[in-house]
C-alpha positions as CSV (number, residue, x, y, z in Angstrom):
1,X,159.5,-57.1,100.9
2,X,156.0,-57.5,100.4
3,X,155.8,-59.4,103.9
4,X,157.1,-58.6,107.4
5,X,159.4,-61.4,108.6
6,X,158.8,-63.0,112.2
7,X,161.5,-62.5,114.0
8,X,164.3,-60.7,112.6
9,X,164.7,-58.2,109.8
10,X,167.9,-56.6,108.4
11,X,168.2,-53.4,106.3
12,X,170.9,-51.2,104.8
13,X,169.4,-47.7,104.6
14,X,171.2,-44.6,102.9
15,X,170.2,-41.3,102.8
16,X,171.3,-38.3,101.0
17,X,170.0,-35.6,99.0
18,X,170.7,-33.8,95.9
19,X,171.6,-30.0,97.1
20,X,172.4,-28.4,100.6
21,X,168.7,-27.2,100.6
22,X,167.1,-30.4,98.6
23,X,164.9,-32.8,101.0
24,X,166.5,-36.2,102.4
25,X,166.0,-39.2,100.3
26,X,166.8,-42.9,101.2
27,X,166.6,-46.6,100.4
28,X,166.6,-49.3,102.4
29,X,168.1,-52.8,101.3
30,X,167.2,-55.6,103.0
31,X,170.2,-57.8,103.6
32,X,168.4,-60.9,103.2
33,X,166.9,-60.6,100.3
34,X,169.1,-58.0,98.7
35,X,166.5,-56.1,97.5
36,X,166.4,-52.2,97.1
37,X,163.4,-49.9,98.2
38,X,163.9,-46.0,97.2
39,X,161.7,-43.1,99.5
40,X,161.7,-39.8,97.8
41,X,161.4,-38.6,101.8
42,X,162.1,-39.7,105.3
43,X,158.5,-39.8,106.3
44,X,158.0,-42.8,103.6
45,X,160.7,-45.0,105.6
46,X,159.6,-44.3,108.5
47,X,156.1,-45.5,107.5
48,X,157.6,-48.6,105.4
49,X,159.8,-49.7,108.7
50,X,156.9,-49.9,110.6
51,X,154.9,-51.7,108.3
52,X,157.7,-54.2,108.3
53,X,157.1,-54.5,111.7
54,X,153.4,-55.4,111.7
55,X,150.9,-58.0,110.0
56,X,147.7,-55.4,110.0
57,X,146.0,-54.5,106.5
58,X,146.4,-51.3,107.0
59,X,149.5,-50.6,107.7
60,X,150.5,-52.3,104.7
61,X,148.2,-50.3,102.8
62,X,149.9,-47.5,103.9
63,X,153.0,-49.0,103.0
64,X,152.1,-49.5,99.7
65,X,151.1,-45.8,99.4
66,X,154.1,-44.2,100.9
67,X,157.2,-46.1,99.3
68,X,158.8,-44.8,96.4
69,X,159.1,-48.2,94.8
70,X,161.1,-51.2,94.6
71,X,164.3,-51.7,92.4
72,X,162.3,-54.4,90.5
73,X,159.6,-51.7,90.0
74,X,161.6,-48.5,89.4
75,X,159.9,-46.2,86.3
76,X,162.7,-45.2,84.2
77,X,163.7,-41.7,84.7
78,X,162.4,-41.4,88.3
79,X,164.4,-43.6,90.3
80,X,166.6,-41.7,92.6
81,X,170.3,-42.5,92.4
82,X,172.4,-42.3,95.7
83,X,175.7,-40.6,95.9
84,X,178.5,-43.3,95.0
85,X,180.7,-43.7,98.1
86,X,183.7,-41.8,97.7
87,X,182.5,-39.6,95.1
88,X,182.1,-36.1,96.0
């Protein structure tokens, strides 16, 4: 997801989060590629999306700052894991 596509983009975003008081998380799959970005806040999507949208330096910079990281690139331990559907 390194690379904002030209025309037309798909994602797949959850969100939940861990406790009634415990801050949003999400992901966001792209359904092209399949592949799974994790956001330990709203504010870190938000800033990905738009980064997706756009071919400036910067805002990918910023991108690369605010995402959680990739599925590929998960550290072991840290990853957060969304609610299973149907579980709960």
């Amino acid at each position: 997801m390194n690379e904002p596509m030209a025309t037309y983009q798909s994602y797949l975003v959850r969100l939940w989060r861990d406790g009634l008081h415990a801050m949003w998380r999400a992901s966001a799959q792209s359904v092209q590629t399949h592949e799974i970005v994790y956001f330990t806040d709203l504010d870190a999507l938000f800033i990905f999306l738009g980064a997706q949208t756009t071919t400036s330096f910067s805002a990918a910079q910023t991108q690369e700052e605010a995402i959680g990281w990739s599925e590929e690139g998960a550290s072991p331990g840290h990853a957060p894991v969304p609610p299973q559907p149907g579980a709960g």
